[in-house]
C-alpha positions, 0 to 999 in steps of 0.5 A: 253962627253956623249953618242953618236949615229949615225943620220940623221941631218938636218943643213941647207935649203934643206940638211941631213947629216949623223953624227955617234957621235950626241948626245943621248937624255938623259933618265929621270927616268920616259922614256925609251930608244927605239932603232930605227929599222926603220923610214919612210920618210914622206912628212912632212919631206921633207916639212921641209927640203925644208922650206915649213912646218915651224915646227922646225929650223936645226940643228934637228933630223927629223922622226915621224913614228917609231917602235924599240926595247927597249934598256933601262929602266928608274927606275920608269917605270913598265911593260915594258922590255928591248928587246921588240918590239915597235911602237912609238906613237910621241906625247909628251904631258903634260898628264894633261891639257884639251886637255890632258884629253879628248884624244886630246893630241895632242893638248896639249900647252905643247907638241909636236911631235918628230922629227917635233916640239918637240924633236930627232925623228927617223933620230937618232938611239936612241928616249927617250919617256913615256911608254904611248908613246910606243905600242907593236910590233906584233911578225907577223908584220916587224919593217917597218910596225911598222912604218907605224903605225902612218900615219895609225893613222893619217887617221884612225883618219880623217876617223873614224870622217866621220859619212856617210861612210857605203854604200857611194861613196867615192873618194880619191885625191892622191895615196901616202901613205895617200890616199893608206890608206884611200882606205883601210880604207874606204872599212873597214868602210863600203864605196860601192865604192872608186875611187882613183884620180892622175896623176901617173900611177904606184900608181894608179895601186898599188890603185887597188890592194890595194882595189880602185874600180876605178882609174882616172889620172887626167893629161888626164880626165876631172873631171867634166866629169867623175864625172857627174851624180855620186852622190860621198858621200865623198871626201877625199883630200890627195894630199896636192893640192891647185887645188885638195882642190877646186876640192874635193868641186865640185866633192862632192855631197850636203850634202856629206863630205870632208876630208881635210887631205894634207897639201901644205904650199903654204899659198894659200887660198883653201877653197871655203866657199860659196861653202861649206855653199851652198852645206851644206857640213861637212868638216873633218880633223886631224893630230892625232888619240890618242886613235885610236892606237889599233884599227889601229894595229888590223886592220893591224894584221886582214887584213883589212888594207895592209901597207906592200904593200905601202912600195915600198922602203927599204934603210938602214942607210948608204945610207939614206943621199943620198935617202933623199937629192935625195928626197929633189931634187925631184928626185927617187921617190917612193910611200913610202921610209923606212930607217932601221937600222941594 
């Protein structure tokens, strides 16, 4: 029998169980061996538990946003030692095809993202990836904001394509995760005013403190309404709302940009495209950033970007089966649960 670790695993529609003797990925000569210090919960992932995102089939081991420490070298690898703190980049790719070769890896027909369609993510205590899969951790940052490096990838990506951000107005749907960081980086790349939209209080509140010049709940204002006579540059779509999609083209103002970036498996069509041509709108999107993953740990490490504050939860490994089942039921939820482990 080879090694074994303890993890997360999804075996069935709308269930993880905790399993203390899965087995460890296996570690080629050109990987190394990072042990997992803390996983985010992604909505992706409940997506996929629930069988709303058909990425992967159970029995799998979920999990994309990760950091470590590395726990095991394999021979041909340079430049990397054991007990070094790391993000984890979990796009798995080819390294040689086009899409390789112009920094799109993410698209690349031969990879992948771990714990989403590729291979073992973060739900296990143990990831096998390239070195060029691995970025050094900050010795000021926690293995929690490690983690929360890839969805600032993600959005950093979507927001760096926006060519009319400095001096715009800007408003973001959605104050989870994402829409938290696209406030934070759209004041960074020069926006004059952010507006944050959602039917939650709480998360709107944290908006403001995290840099929203306004807040609105749409459960009690009429959009239409709040938005008439504001000239709104760029709308920023992060809720994962069929609704929202169709409202961000008409709170736009022509010529103005939307991102499209929640995704809501509803296979609802969304995109009003007469619109779109009519008022000559540029649409955005991205689900990786490859070459961004510097910029988005100097922004964390220069203050421009807080992801500490959208971690509103912290659980360990023992109680992770329990939080997430929870979460799959709708139930305890929080901005941004993170599971360490000890």
């Amino acid at each position: 029998m080879g090694s074994t670790m303890r993890a997360l695993v999804w075996k069935e529609l709308n269930r993880v169980e905790q399993e203390s003797y899965w087995p460890t990925p296996d570690l080629k000569n050109q990987e190394i061996r990072v042990k997992i210090k803390a996983a985010g919960i992604c909505i992706t992932d409940i997506h996929m538990i629930t069988g709303k995102l058909d990425f992967a089939k159970p029995p799998w081991i979920l999990g994309h946003e990760m950091s470590g420490i590395i726990e095991q070298i394999g021979k041909d690898v340079t430049g990397w030692e054991v007990g070094e703190r790391v993000i984890i980049d979990p796009v798995v790719s080819c390294g040689s095809c086009r899409y390789c070769l112009i920094g799109r890896k993410n698209m690349c027909a031969q990879g992948g993202e771990l714990g989403t369609t590729y291979g073992s993510g973060g739900y296990g205590e143990l990831v096998t990836v390239k070195p060029s899969n691995l970025y050094r951790l900050p010795d000021e940052l926690s293995f929690a904001e490690g983690a929360m490096m890839e969805p600032l990838n993600c959005t950093l990506g979507a927001i760096d394509r926006v060519r009319n951000m400095v001096g715009s107005h800007v408003a973001v749907f959605g104050a989870g995760p994402a829409g938290l960081l696209f406030i934070q980086l759209a004041k960074a790349y020069g926006a004059l005013t952010v507006t944050l939209i959602d039917i939650r209080d709480e998360p709107l509140a944290l908006g403001l403190q995290l840099g929203a010049d306004y807040v609105v709940n749409s459960s009690r204002t009429a959009l239409i309404d709040y938005f008439a006579g504001k000239e709104i540059d760029v709308v920023v779509e992060a809720s994962g709302s069929v609704q929202a999609v169709k409202a961000c083209m008409e709170v736009v103002a022509p010529s103005g940009t939307v991102v499209l970036y929640g995704l809501n498996g509803s296979d609802q069509p969304s995109i009003p495209s007469d619109h779109i041509v009519a008022k000559d709108l540029t649409i955005v999107t991205c689900t990786s950033a490859p070459l961004l993953w510097d910029k988005g740990i100097r922004l964390v490490q220069g203050g421009k970007v807080n992801v500490k504050a959208i971690v509103t939860r912290q659980i360990n490994f023992e109680s992770a089966e329990t939080v997430i089942n929870e979460l799959v039921e709708g139930k305890n939820s929080s901005t941004k649960t993170v599971m360490i482990y000890s």
